[in-house]
FIKOLZA-1660 file (N, C-alpha, C; in steps of 0.1 Angstrom, whole numbers, plus 5000, padded with zeros to 4 digits):
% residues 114
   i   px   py   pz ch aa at
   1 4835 4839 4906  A  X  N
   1 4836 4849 4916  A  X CA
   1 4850 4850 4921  A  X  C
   2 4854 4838 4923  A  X  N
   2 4872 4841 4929  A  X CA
   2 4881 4847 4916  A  X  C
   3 4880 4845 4907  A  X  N
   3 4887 4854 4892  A  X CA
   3 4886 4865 4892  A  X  C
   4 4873 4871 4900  A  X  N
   4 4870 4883 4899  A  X CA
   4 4874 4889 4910  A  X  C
   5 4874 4882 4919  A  X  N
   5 4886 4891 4932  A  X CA
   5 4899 4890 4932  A  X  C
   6 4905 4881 4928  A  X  N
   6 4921 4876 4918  A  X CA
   6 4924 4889 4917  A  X  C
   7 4915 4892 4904  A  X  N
   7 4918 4904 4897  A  X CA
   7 4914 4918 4905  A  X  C
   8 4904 4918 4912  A  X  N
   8 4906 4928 4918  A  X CA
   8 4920 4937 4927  A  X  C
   9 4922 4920 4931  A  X  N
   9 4939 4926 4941  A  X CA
   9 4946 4930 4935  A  X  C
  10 4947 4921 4920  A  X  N
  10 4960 4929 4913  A  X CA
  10 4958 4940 4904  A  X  C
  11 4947 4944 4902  A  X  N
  11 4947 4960 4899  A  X CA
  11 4949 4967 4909  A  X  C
  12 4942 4965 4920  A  X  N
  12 4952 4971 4932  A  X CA
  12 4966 4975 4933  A  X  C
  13 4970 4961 4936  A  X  N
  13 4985 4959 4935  A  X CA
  13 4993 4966 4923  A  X  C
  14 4986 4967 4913  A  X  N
  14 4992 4970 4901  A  X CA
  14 4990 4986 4899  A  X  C
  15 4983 4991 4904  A  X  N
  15 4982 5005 4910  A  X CA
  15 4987 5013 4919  A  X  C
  16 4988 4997 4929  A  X  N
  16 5002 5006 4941  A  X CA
  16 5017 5006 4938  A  X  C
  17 5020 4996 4930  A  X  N
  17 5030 4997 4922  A  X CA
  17 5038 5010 4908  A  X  C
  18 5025 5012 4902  A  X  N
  18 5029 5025 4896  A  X CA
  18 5029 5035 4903  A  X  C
  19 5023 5040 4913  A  X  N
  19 5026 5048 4921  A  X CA
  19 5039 5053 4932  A  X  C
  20 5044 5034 4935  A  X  N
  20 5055 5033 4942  A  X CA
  20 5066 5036 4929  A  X  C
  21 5067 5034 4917  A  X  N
  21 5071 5034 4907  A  X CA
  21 5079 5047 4907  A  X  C
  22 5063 5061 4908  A  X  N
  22 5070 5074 4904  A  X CA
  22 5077 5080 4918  A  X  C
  23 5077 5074 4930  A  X  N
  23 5081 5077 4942  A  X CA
  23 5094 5069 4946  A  X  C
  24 5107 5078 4944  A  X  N
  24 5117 5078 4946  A  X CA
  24 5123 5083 4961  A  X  C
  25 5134 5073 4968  A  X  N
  25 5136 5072 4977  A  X CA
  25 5139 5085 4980  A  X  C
  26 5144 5092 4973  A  X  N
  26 5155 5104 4973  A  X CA
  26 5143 5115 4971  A  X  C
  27 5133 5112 4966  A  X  N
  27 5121 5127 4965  A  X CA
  27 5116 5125 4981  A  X  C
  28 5116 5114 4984  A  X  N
  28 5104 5113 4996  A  X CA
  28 5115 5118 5013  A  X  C
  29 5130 5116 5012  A  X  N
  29 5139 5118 5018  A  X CA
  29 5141 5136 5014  A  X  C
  30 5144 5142 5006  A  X  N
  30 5142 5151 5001  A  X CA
  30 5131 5163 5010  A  X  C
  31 5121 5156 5003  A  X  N
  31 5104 5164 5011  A  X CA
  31 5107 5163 5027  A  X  C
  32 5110 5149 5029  A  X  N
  32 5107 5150 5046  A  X CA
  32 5117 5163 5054  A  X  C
  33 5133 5164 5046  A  X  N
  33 5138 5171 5053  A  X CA
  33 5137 5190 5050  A  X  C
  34 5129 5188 5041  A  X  N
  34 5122 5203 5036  A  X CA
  34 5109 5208 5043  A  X  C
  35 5102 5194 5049  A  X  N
  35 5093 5193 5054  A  X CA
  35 5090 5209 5065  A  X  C
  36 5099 5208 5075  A  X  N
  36 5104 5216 5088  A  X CA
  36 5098 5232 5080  A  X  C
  37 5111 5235 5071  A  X  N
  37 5106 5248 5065  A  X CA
  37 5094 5249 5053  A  X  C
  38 5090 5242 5047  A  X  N
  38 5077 5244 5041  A  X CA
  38 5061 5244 5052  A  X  C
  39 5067 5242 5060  A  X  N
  39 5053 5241 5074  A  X CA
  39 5053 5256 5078  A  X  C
  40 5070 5260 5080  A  X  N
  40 5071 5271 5088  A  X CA
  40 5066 5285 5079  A  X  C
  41 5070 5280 5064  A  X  N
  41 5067 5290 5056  A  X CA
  41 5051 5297 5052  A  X  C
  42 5045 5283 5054  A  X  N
  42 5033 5287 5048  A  X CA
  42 5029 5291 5062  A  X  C
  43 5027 5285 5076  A  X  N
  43 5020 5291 5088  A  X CA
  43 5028 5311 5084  A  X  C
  44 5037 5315 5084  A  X  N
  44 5037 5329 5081  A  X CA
  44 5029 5334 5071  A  X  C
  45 5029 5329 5057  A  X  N
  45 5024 5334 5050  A  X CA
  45 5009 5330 5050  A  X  C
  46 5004 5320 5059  A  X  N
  46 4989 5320 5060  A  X CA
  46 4987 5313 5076  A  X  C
  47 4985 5323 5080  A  X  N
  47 4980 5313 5094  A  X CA
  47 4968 5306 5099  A  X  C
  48 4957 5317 5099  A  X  N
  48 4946 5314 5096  A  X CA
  48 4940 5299 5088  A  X  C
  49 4947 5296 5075  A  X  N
  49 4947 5285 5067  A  X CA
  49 4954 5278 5075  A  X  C
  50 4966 5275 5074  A  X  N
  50 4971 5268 5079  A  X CA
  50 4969 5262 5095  A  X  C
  51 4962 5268 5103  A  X  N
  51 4951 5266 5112  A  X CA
  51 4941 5265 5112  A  X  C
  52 4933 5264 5100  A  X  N
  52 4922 5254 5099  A  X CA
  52 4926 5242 5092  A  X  C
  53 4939 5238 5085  A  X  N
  53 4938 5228 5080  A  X CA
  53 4945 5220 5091  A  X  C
  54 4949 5224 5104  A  X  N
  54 4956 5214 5116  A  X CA
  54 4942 5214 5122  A  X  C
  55 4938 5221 5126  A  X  N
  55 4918 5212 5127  A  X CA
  55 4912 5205 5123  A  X  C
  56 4913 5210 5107  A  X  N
  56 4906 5197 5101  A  X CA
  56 4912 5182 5101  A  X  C
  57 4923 5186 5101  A  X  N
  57 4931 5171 5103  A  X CA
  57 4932 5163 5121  A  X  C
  58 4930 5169 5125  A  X  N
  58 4925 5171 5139  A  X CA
  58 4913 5164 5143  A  X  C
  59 4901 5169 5134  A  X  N
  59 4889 5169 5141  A  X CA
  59 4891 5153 5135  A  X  C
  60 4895 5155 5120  A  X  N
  60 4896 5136 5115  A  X CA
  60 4897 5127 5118  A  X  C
  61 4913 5127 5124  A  X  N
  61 4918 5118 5133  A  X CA
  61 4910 5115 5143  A  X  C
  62 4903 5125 5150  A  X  N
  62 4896 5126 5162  A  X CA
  62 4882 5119 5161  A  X  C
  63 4877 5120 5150  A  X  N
  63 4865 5118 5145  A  X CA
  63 4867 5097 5145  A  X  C
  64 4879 5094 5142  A  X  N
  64 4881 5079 5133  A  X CA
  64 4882 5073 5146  A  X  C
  65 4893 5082 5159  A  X  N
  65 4900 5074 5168  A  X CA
  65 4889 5070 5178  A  X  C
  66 4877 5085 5180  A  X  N
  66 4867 5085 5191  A  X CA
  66 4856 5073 5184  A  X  C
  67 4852 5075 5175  A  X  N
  67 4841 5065 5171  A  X CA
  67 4846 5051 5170  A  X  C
  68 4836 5044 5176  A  X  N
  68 4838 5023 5176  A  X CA
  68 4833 5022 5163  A  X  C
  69 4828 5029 5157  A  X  N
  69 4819 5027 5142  A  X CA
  69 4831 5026 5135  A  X  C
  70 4834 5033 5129  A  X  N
  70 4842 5043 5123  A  X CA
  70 4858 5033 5124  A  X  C
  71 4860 5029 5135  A  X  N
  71 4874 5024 5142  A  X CA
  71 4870 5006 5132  A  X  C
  72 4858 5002 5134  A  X  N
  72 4854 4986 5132  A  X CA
  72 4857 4991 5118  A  X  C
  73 4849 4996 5113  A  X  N
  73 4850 4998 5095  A  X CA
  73 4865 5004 5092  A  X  C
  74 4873 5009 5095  A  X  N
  74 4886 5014 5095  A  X CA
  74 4894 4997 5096  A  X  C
  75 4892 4995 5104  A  X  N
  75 4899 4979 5106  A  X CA
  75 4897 4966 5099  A  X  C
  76 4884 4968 5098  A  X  N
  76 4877 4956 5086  A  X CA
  76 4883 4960 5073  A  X  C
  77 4879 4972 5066  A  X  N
  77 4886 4975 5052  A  X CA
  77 4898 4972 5049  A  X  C
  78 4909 4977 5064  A  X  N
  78 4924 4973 5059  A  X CA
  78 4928 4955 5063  A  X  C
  79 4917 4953 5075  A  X  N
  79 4922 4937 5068  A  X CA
  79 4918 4933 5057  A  X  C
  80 4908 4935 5051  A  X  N
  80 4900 4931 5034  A  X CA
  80 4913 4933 5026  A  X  C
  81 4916 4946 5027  A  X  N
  81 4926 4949 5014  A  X CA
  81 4939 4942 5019  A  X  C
  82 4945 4938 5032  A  X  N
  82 4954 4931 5035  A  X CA
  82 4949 4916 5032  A  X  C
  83 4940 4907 5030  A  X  N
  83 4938 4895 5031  A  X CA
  83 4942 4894 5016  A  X  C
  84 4932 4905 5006  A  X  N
  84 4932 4901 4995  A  X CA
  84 4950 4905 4992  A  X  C
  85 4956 4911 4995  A  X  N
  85 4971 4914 4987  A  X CA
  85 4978 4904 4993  A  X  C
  86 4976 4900 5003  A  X  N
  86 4981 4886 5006  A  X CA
  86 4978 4872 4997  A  X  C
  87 4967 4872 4992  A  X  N
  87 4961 4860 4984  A  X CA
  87 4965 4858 4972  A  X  C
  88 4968 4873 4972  A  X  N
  88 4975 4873 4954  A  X CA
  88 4987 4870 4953  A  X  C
  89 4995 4874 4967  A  X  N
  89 5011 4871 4964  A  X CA
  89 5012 4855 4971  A  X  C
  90 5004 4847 4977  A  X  N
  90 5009 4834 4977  A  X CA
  90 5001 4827 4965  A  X  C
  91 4995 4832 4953  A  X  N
  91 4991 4827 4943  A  X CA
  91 5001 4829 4935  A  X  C
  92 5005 4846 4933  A  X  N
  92 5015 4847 4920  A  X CA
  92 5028 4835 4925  A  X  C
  93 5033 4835 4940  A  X  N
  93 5044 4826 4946  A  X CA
  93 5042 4809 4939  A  X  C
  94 5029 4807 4944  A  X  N
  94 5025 4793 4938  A  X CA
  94 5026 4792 4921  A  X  C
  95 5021 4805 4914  A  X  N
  95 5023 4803 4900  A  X CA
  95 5041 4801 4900  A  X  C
  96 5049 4812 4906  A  X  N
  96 5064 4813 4903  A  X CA
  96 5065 4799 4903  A  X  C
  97 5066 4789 4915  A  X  N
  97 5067 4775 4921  A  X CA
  97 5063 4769 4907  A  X  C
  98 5055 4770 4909  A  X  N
  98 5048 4761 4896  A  X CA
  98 5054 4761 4882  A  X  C
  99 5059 4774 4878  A  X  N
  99 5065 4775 4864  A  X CA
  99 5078 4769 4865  A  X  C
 100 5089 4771 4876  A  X  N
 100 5099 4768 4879  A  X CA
 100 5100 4751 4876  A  X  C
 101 5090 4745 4884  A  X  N
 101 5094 4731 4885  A  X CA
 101 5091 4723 4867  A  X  C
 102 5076 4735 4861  A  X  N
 102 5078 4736 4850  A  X CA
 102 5088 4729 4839  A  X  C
 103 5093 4743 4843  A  X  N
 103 5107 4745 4833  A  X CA
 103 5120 4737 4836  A  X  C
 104 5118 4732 4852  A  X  N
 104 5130 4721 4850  A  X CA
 104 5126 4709 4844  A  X  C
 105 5116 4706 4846  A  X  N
 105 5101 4687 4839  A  X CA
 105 5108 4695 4822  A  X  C
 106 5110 4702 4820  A  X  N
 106 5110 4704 4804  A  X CA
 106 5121 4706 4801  A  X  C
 107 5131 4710 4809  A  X  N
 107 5146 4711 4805  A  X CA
 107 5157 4695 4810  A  X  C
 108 5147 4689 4813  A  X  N
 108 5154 4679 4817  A  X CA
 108 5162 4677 4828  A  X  C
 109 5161 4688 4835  A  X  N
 109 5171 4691 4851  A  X CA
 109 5165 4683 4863  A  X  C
 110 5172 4675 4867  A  X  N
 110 5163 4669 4877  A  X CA
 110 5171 4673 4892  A  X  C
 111 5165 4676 4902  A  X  N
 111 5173 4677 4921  A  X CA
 111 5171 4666 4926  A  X  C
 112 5171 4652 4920  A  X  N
 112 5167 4642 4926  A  X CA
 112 5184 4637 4928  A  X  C
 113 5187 4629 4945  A  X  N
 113 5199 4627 4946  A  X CA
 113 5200 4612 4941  A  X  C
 114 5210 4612 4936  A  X  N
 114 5215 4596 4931  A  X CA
 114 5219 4584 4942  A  X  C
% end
């Protein structure tokens, strides 16, 4: 069972990584400062749209913030996914540790003082 959540996180992780991968500091800096007039553009060319999609994002937020339901399961999920990406990185840390001390037991290098 614990192998199988291991692996769970790091497909995770290994998915948030390719993704952080194709996301460049300079696209995401880029967008934000484009941001201003791509809002302004489309509210002209659609308003209507563009005022139902600030309600629906509206009613969402409103929907996650007002409900205790909604708020518990919102909170539980992101510690889950926080506990588990944490578990993985003081495991991969303990593997690093581990191969390090490894490779010194095998190279002969000892930190022990004289």
């Amino acid at each position: 069972m614990e192998i199988r959540e291991a692996n769970g996180a790091a497909e995770v992780e290994s998915s948030l990584r390719k993704i952080a991968s194709k996301i460049s500091p300079d696209k995401i800096s880029s967008f934000a400062r484009e941001l201003p007039e791509i809002v302004e553009r489309e509210v002209k060319a659609n308003p209507y749209r563009t005022l139902g999609v600030a309600a629906g994002i509206g009613f969402g937020v409103g929907a996650i913030v007002g409900s205790r339901l909604l708020r518990t399961v919102l909170l539980a999920t992101g510690g889950v996914l926080a506990s588990e990406m944490a578990r993985g990185h003081v495991r991969r840390f303990i593997e690093v540790l581990v191969d390090e001390v490894d490779n010194e037991s095998n190279n002969g290098t000892s930190h022990e003082r004289a």
